[in-house]
N, C-alpha and C positions, 0 to 999 in steps of 0.2 A: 148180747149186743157187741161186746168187746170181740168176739169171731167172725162176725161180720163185718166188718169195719174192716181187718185186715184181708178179706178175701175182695173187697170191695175195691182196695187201694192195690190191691197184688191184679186184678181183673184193668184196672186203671194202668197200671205203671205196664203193664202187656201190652195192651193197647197203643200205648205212647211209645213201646220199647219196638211196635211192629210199624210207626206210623215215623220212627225216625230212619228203622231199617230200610225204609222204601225210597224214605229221603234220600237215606246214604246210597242207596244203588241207581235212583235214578240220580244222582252227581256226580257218583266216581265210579260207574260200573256195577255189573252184578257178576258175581265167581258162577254161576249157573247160568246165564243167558251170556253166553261171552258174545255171542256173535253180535249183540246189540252194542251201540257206541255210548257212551255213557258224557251225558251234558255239559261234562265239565272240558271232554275233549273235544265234542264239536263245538263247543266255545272257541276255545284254542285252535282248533283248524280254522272258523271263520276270521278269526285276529290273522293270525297266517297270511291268508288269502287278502282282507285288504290291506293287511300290512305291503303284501306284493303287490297289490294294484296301485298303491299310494308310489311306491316306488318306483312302479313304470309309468305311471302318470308323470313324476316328476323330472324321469329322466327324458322322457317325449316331451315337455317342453323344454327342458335345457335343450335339447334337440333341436328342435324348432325355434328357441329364440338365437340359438350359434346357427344356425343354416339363414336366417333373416338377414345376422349381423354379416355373415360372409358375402350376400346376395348383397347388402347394401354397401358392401364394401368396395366387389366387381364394379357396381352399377355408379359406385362415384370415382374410378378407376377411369370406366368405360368413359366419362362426361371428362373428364380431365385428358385423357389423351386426346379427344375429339376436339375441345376448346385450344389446343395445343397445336392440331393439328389444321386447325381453322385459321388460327393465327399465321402459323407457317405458310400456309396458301395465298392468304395476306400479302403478307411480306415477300414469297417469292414472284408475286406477280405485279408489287408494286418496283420489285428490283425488276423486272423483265422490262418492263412501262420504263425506266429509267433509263437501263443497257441501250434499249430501242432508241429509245433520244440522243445517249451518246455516242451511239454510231451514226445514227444522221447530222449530229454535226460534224464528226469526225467526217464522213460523207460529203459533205458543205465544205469545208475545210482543203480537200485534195482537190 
């Protein structure tokens, strides 16, 4: 009985020794199937790859929210010169109206 019991445990620990070696190639590679990618690296490529989409997502909105602020910046630019240039029209046509009247009384006068 005592013979079988080590053949028993020696059949066991083989088993476990062939069942972690599968583990270990399919995690980090197999030295015979190189050609196959091993889990732990397509891991690490997919981290990668959204690490670089997170990236260019965030630099397309800072993009996008500096192309907003500029367009809002023009566009209160644009309202400011216009209100400036409204007023001016204003004023040089309420001095015309006025020049007008001063020469007609200058006019009246001679």
């Amino acid at each position: 009985m005592k013979q079988e019991q080590p053949d028993e445990c020696y059949k066991h620990h083989m088993l476990l020794k062939k069942m972690l070696d599968e583990m270990h190639d399919f995690l980090f590679g197999d030295l015979k199937h190189t050609n196959d990618v091993s889990f732990v690296s397509k891991v690490n490529l997919m981290f990668q790859e959204l690490n670089f989409i997170k990236h260019i997502l965030i630099g397309s909105i800072t993009a996008i929210l500096a192309g907003c602020l500029f367009i809002g910046r023009q566009l209160y630019c644009i309202e400011e010169t216009s209100k400036n240039l409204n007023s001016y029209m204003e004023n040089s046509k309420t001095m015309e109206i006025k020049l007008a009247q001063i020469e007609e009384k200058i006019k009246g006068i001679k």
